[in-house]
PDB file as gemmi writes it, atoms N, CA and C in Angstrom:
CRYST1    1.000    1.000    1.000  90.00  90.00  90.00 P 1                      
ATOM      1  N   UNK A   1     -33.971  -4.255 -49.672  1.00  0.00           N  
ATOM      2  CA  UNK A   1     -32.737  -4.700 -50.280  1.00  0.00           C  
ATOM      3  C   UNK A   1     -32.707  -4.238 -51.738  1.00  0.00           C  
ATOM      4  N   UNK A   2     -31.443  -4.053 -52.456  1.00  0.00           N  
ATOM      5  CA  UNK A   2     -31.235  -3.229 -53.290  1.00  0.00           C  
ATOM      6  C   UNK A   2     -31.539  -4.935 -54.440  1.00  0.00           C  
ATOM      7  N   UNK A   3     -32.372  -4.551 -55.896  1.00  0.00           N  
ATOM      8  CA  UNK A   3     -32.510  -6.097 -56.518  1.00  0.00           C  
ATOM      9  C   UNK A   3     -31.684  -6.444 -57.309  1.00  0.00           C  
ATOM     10  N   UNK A   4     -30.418  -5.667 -57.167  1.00  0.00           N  
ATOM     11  CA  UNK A   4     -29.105  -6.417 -57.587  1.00  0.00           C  
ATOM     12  C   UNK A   4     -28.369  -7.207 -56.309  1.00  0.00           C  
ATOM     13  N   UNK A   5     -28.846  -6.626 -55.165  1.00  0.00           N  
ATOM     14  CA  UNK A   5     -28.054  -7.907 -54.129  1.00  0.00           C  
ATOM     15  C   UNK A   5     -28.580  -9.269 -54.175  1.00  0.00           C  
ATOM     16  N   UNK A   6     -29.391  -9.987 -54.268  1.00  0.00           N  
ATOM     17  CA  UNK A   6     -29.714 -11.454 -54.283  1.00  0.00           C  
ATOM     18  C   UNK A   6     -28.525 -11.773 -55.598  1.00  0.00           C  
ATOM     19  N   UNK A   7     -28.805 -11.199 -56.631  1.00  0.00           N  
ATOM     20  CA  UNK A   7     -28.074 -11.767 -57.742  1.00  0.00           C  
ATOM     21  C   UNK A   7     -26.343 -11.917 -57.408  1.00  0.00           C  
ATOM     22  N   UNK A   8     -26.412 -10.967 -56.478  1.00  0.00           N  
ATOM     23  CA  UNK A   8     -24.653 -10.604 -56.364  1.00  0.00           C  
ATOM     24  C   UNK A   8     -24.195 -11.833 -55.274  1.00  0.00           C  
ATOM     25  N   UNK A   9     -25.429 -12.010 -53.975  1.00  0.00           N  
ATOM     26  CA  UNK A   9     -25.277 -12.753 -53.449  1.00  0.00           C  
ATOM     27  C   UNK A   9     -24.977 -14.532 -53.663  1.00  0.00           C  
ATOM     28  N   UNK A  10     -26.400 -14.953 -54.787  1.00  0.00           N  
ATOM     29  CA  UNK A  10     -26.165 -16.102 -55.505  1.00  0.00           C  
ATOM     30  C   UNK A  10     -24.999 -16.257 -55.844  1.00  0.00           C  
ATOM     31  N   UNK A  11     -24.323 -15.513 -56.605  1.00  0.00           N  
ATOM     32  CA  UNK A  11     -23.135 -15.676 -56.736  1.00  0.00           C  
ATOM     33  C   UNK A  11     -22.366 -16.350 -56.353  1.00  0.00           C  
ATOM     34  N   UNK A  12     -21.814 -15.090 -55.108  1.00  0.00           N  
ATOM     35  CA  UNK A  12     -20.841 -15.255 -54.378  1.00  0.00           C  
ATOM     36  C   UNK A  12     -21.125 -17.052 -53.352  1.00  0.00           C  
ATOM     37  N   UNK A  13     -22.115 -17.485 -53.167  1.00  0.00           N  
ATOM     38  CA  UNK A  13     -22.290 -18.245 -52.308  1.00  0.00           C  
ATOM     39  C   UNK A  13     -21.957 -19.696 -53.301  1.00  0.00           C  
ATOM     40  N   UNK A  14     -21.469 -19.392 -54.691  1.00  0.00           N  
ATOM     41  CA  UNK A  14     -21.293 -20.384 -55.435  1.00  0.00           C  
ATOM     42  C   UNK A  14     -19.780 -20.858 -55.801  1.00  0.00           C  
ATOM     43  N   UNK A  15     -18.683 -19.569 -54.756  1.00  0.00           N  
ATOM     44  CA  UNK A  15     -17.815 -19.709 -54.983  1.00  0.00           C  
ATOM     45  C   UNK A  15     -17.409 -21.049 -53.774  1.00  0.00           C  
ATOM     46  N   UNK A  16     -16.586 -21.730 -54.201  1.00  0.00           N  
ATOM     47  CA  UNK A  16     -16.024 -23.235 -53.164  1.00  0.00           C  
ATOM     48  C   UNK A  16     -15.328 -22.951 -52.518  1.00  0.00           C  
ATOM     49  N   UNK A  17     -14.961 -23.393 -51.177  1.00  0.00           N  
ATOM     50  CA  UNK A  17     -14.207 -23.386 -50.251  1.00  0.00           C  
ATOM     51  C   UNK A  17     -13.028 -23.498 -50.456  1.00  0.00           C  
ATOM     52  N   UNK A  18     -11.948 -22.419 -49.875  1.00  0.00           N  
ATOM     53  CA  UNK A  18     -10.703 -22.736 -50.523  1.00  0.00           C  
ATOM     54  C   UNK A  18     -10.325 -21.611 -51.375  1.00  0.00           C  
ATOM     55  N   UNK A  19     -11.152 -21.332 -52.247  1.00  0.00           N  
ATOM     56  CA  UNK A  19     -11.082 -20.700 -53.682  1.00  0.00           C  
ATOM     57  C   UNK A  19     -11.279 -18.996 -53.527  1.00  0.00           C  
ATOM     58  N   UNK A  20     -10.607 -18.374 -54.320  1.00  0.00           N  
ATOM     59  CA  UNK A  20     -11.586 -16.758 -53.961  1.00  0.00           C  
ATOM     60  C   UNK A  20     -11.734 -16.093 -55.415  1.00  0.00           C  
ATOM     61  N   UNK A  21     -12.593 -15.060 -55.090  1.00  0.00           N  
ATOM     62  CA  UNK A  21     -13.252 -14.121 -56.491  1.00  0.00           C  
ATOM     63  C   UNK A  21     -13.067 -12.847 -56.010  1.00  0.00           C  
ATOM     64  N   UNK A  22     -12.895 -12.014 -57.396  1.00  0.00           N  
ATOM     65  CA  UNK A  22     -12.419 -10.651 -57.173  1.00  0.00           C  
ATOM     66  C   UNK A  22     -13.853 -10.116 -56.989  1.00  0.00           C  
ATOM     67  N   UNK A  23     -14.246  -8.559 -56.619  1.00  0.00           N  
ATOM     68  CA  UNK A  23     -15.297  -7.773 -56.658  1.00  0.00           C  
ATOM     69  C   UNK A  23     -15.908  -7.585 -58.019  1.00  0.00           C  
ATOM     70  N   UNK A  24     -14.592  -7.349 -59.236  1.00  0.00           N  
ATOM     71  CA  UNK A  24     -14.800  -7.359 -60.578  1.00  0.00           C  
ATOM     72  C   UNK A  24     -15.695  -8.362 -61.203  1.00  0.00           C  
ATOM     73  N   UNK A  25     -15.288  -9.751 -60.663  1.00  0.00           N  
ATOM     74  CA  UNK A  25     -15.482 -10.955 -61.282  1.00  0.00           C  
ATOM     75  C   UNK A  25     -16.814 -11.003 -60.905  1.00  0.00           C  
ATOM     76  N   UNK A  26     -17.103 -11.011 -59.429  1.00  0.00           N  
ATOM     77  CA  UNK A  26     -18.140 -11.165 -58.955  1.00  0.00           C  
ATOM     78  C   UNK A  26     -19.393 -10.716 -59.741  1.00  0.00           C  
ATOM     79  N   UNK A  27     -19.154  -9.098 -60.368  1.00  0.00           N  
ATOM     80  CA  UNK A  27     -20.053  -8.567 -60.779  1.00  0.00           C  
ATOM     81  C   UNK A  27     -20.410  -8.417 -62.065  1.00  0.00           C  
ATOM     82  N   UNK A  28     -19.099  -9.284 -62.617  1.00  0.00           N  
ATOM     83  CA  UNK A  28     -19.239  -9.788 -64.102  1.00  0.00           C  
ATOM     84  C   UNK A  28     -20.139 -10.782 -64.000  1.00  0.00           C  
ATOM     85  N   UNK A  29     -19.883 -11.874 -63.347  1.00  0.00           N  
ATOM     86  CA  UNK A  29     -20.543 -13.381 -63.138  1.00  0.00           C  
ATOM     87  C   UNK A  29     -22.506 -12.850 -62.812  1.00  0.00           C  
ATOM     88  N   UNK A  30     -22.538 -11.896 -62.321  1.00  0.00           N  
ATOM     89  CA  UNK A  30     -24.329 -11.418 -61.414  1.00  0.00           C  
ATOM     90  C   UNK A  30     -24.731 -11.077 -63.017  1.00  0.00           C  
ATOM     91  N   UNK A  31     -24.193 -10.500 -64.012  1.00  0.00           N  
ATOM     92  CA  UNK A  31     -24.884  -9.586 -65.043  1.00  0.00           C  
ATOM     93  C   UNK A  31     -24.746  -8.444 -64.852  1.00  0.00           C  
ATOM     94  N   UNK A  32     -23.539  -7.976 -63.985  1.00  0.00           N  
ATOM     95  CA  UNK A  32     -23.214  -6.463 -63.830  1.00  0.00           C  
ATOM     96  C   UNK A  32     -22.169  -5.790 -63.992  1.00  0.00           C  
ATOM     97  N   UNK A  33     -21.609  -6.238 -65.155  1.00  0.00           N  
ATOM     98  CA  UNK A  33     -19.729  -5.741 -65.166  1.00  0.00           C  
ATOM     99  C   UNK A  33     -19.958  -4.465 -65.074  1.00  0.00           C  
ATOM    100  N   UNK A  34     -18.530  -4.218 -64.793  1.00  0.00           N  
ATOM    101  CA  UNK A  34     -18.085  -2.971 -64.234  1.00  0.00           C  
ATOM    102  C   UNK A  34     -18.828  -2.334 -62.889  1.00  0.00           C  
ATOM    103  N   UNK A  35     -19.605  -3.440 -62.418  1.00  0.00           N  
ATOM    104  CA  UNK A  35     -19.676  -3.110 -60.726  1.00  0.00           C  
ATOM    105  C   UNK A  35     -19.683  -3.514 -59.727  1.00  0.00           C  
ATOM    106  N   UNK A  36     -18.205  -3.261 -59.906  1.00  0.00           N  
ATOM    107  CA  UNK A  36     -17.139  -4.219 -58.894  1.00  0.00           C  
ATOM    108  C   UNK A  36     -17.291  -3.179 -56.909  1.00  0.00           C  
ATOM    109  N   UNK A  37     -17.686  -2.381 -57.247  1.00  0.00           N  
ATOM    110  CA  UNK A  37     -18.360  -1.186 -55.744  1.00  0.00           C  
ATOM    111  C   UNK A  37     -19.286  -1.453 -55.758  1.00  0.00           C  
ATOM    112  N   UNK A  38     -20.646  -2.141 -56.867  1.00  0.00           N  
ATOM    113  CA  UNK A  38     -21.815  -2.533 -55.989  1.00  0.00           C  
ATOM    114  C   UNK A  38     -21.873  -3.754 -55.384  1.00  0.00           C  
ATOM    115  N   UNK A  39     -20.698  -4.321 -55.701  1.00  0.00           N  
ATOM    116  CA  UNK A  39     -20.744  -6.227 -55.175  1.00  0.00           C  
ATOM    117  C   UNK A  39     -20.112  -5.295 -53.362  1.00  0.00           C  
ATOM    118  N   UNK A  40     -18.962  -4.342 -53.210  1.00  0.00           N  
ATOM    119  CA  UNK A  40     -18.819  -4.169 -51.971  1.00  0.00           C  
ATOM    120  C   UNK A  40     -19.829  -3.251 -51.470  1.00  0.00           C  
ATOM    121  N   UNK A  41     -20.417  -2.625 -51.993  1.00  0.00           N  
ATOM    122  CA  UNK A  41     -21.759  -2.239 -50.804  1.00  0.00           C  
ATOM    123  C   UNK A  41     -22.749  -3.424 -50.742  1.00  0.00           C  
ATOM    124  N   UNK A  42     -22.862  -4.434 -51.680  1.00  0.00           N  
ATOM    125  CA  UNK A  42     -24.133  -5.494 -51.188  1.00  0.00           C  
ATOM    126  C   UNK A  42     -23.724  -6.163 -49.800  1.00  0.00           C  
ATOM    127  N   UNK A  43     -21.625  -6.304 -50.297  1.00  0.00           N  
ATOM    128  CA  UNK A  43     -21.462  -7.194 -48.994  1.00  0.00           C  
ATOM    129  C   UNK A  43     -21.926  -6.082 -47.794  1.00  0.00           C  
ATOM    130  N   UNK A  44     -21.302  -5.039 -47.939  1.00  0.00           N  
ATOM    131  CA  UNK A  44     -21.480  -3.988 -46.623  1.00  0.00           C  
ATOM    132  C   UNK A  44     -22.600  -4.081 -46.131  1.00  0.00           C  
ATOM    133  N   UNK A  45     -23.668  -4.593 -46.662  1.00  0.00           N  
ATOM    134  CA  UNK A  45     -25.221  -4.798 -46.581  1.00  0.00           C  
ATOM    135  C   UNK A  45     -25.086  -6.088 -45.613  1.00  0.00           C  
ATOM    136  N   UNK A  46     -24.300  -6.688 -45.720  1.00  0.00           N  
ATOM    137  CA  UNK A  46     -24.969  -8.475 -45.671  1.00  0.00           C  
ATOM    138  C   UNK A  46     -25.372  -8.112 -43.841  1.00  0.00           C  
ATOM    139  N   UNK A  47     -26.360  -8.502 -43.160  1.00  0.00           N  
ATOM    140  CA  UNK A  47     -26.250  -8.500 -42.134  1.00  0.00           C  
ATOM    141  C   UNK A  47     -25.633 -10.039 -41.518  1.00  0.00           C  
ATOM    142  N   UNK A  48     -25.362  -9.268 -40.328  1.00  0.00           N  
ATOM    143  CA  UNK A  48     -24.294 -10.623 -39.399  1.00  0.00           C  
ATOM    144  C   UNK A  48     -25.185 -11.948 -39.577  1.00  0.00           C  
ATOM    145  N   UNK A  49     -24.106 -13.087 -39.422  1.00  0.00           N  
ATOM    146  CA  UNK A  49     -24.774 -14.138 -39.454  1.00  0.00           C  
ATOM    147  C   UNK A  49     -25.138 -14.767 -40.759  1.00  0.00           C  
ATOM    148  N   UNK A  50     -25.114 -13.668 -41.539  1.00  0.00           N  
ATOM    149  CA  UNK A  50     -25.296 -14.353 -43.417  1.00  0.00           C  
ATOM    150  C   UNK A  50     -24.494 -15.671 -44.012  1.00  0.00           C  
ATOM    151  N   UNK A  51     -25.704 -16.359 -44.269  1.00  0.00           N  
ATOM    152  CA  UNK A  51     -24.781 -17.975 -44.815  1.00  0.00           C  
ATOM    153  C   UNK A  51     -23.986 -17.448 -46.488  1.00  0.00           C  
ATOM    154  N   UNK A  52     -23.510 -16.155 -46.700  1.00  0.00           N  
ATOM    155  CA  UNK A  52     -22.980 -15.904 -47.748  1.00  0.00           C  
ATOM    156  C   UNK A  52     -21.636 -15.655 -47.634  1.00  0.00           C  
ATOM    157  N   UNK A  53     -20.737 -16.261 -47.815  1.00  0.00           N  
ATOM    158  CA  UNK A  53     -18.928 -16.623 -47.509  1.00  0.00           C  
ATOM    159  C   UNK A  53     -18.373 -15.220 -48.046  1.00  0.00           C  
ATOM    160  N   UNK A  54     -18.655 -14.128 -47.709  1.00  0.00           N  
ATOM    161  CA  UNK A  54     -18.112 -12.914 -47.879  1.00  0.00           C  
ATOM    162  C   UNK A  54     -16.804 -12.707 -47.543  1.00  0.00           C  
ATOM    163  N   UNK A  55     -16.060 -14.129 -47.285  1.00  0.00           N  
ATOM    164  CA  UNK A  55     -14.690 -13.435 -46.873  1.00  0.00           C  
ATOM    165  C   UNK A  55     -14.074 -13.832 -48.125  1.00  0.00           C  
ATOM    166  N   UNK A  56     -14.785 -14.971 -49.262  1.00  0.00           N  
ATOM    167  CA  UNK A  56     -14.227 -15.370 -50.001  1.00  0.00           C  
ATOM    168  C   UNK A  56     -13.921 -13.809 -51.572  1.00  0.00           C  
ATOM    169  N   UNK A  57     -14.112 -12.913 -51.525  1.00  0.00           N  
ATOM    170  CA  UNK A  57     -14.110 -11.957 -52.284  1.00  0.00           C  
ATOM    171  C   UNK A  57     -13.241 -10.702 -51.454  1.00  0.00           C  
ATOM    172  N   UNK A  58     -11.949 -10.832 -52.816  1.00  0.00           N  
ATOM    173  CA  UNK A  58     -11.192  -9.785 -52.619  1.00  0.00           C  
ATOM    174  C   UNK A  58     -10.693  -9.066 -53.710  1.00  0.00           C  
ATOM    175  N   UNK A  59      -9.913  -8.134 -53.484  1.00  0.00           N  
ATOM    176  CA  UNK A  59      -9.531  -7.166 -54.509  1.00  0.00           C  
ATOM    177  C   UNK A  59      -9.216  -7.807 -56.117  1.00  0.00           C  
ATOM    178  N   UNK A  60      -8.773  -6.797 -56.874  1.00  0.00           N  
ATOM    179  CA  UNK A  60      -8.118  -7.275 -58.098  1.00  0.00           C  
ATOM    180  C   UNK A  60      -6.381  -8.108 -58.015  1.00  0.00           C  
ATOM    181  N   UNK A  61      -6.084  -7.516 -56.690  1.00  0.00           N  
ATOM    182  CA  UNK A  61      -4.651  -7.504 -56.488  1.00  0.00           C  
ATOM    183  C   UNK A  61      -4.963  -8.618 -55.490  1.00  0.00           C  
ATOM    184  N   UNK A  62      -5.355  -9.192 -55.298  1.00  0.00           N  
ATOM    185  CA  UNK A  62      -5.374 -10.581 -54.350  1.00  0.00           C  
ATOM    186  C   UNK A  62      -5.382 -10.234 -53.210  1.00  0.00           C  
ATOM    187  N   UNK A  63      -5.945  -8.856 -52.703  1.00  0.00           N  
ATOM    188  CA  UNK A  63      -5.697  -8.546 -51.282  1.00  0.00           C  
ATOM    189  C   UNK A  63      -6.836  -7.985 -50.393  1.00  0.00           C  
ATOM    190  N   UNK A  64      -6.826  -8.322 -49.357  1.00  0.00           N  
ATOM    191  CA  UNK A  64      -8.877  -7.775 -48.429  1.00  0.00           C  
ATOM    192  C   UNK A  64      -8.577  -6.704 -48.229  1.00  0.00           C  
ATOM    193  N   UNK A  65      -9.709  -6.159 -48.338  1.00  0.00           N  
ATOM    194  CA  UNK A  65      -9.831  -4.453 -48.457  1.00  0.00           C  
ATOM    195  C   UNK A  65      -9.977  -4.236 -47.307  1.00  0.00           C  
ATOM    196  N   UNK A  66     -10.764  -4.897 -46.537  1.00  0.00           N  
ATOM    197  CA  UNK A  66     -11.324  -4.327 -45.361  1.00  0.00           C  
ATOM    198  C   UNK A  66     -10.364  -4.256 -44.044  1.00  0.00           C  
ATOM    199  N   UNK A  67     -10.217  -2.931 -43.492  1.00  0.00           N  
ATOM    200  CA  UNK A  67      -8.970  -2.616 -42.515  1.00  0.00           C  
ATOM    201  C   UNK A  67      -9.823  -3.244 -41.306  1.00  0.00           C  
ATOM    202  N   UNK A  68      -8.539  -2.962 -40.301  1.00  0.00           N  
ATOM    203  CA  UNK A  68      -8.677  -3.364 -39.248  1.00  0.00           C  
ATOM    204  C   UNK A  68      -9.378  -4.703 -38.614  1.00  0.00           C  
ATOM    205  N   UNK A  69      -9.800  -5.047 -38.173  1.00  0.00           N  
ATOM    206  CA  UNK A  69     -10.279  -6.078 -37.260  1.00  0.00           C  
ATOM    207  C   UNK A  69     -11.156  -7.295 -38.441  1.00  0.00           C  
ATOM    208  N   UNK A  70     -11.947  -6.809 -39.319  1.00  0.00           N  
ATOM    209  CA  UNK A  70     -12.450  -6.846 -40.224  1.00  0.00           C  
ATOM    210  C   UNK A  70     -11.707  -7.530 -41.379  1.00  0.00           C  
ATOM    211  N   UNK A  71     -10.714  -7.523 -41.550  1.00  0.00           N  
ATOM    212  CA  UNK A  71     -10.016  -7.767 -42.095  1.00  0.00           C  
ATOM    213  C   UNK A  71      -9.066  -8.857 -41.924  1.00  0.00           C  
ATOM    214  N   UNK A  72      -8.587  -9.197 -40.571  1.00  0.00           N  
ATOM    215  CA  UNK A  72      -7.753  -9.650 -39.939  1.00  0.00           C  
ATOM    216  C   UNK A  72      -9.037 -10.966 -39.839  1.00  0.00           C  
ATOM    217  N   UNK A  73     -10.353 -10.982 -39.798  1.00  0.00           N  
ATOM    218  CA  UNK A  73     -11.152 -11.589 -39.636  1.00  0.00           C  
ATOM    219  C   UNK A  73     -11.454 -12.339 -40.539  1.00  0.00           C  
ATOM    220  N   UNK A  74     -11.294 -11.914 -41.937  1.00  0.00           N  
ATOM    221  CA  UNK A  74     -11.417 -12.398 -43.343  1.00  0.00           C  
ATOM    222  C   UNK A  74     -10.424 -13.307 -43.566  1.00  0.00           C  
ATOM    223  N   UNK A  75      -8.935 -12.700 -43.406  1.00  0.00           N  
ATOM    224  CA  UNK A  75      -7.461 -13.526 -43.346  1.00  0.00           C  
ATOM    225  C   UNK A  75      -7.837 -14.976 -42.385  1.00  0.00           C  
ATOM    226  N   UNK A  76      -8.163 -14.870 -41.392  1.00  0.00           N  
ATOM    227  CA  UNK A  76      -8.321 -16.034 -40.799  1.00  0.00           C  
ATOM    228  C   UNK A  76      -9.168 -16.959 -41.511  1.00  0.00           C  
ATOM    229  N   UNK A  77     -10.475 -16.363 -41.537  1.00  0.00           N  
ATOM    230  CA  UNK A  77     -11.258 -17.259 -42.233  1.00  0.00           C  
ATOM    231  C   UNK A  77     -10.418 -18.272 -43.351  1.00  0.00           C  
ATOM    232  N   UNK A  78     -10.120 -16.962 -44.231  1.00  0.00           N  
ATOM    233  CA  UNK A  78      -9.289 -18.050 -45.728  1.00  0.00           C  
ATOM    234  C   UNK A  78      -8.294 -18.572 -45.074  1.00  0.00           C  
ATOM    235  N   UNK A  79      -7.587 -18.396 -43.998  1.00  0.00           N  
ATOM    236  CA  UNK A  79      -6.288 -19.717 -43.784  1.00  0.00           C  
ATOM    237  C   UNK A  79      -7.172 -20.665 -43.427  1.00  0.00           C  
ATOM    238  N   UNK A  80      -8.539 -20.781 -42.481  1.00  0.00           N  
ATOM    239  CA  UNK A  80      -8.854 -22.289 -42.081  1.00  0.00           C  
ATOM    240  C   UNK A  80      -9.278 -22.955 -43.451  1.00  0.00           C  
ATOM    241  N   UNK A  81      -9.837 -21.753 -44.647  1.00  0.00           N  
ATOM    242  CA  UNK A  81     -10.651 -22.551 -45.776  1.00  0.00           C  
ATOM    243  C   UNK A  81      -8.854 -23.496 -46.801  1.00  0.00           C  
ATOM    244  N   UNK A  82      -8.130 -23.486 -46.045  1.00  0.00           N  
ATOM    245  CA  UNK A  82      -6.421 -23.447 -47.192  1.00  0.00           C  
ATOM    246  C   UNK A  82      -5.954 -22.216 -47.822  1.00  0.00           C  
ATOM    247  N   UNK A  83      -6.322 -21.207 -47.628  1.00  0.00           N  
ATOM    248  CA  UNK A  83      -5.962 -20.131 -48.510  1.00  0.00           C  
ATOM    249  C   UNK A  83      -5.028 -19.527 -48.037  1.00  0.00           C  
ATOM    250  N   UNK A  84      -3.650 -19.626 -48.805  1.00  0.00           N  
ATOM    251  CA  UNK A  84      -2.364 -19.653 -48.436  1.00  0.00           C  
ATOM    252  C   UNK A  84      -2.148 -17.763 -48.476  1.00  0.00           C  
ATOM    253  N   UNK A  85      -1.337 -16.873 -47.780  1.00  0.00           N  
ATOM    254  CA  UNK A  85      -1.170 -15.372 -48.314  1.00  0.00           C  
ATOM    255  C   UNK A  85       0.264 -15.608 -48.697  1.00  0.00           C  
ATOM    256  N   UNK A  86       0.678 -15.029 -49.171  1.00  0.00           N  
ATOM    257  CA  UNK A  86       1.891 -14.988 -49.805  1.00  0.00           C  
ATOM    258  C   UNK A  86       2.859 -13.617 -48.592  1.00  0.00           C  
ATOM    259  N   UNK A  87       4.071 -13.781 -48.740  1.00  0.00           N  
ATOM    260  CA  UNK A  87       4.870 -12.957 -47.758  1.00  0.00           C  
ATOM    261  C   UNK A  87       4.385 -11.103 -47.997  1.00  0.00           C  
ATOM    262  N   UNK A  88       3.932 -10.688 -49.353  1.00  0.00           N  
ATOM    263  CA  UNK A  88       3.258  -9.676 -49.120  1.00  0.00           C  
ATOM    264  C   UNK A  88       1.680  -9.465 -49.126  1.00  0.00           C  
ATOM    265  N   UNK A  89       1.282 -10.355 -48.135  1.00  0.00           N  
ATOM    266  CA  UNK A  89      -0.062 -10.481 -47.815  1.00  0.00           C  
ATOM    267  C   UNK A  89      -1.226 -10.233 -48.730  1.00  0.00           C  
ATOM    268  N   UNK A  90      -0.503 -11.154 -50.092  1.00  0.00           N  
ATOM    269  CA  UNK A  90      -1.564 -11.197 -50.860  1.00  0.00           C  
ATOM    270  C   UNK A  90      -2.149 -12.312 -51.349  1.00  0.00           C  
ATOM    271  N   UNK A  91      -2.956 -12.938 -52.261  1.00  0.00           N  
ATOM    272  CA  UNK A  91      -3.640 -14.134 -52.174  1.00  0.00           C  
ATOM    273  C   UNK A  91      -3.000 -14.579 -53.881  1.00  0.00           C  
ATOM    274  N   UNK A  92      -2.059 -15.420 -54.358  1.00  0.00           N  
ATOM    275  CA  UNK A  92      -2.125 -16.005 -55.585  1.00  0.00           C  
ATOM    276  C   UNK A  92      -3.442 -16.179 -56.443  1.00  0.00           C  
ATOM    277  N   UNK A  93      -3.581 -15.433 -57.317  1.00  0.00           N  
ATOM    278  CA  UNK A  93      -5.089 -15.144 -57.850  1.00  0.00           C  
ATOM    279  C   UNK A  93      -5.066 -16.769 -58.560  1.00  0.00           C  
ATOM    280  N   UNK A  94      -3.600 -17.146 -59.331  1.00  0.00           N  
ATOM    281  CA  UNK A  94      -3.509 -18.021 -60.769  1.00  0.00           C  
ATOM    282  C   UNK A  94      -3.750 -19.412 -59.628  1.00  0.00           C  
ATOM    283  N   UNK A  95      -3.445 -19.442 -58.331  1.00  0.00           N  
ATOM    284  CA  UNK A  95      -3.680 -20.391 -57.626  1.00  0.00           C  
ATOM    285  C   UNK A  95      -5.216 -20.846 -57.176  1.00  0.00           C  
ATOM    286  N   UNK A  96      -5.626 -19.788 -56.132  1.00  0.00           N  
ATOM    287  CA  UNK A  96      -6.715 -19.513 -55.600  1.00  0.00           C  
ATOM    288  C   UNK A  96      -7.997 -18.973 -56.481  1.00  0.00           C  
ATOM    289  N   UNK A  97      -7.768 -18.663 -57.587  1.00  0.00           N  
ATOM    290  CA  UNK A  97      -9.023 -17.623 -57.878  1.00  0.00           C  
ATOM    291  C   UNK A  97     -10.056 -18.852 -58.584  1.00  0.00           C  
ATOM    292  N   UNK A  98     -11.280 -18.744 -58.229  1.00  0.00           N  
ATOM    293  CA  UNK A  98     -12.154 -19.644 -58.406  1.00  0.00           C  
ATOM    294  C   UNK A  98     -12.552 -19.205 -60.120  1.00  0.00           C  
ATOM    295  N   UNK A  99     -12.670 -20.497 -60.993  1.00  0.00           N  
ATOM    296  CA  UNK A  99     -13.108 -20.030 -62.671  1.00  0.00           C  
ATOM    297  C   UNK A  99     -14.232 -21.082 -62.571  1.00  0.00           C  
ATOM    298  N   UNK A 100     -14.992 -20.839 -62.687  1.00  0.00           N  
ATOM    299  CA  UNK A 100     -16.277 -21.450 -62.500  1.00  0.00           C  
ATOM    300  C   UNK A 100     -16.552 -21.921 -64.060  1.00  0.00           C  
ATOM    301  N   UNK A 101     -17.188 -22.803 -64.635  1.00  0.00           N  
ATOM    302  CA  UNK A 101     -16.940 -23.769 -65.657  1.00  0.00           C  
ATOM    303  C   UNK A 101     -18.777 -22.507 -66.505  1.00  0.00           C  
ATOM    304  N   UNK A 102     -18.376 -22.998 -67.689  1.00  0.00           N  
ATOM    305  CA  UNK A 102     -19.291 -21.777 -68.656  1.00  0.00           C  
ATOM    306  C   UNK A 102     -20.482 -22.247 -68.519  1.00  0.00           C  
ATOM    307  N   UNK A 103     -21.370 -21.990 -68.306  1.00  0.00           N  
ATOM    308  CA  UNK A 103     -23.119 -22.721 -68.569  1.00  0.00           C  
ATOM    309  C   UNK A 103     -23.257 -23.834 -70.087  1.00  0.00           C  
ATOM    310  N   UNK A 104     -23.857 -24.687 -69.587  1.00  0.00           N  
ATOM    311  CA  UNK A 104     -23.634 -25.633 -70.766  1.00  0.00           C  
ATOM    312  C   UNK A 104     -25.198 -24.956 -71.572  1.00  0.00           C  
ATOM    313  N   UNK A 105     -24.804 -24.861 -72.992  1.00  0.00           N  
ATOM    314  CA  UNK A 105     -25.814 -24.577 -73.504  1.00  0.00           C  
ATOM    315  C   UNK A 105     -26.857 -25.776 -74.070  1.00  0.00           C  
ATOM    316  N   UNK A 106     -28.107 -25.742 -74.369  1.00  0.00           N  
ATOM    317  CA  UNK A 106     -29.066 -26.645 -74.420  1.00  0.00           C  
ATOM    318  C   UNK A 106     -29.196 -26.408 -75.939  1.00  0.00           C  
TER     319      UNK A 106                                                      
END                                                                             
């Protein structure tokens, strides 16, 4: 495994149900801005069965990248989690997008 995926993974598994994060964000939040393509090859990595909510991460534009079946698979997921699409099948970021609260400093 590549040793930026655990970090990318932690992450993502911190986002709440309901809620979603861009690829950008994701890889801001790991310690990796500007690599918003290595958060989608870690997911491309995840093997089946991963307790890591990979459907919760989508584009900048509120929308799943992933075509076909794959995709249609993700959409479902977020309607059972509440995640509403909007009539051009995109996700309200200012609604949905998870802001995770700053690290309290000591």
């Amino acid at each position: 495994m590549h040793p930026d995926y655990a970090r990318i993974y932690a992450t993502i598994q911190r986002i709440p149900r309901g809620r979603v994060a861009t690829y950008g964000q994701i890889a801001e939040l790991a310690g990796l801005p500007g690599r918003a393509r290595q958060v989608g090859y870690a997911l491309h990595a995840l093997p089946g069965g991963s307790p890591v909510p990979w459907q919760r991460v989508l584009n900048a534009r509120g929308e799943i990248s992933l075509p076909g079946a794959s995709g249609a698979r993700q959409r479902t997921l977020l309607i059972e989690e509440g995640v509403e699409f909007g009539d051009s099948g995109r996700i309200d970021l200012a609604t949905y997008q998870w802001r995770p609260r700053p690290a309290r400093r000591r």
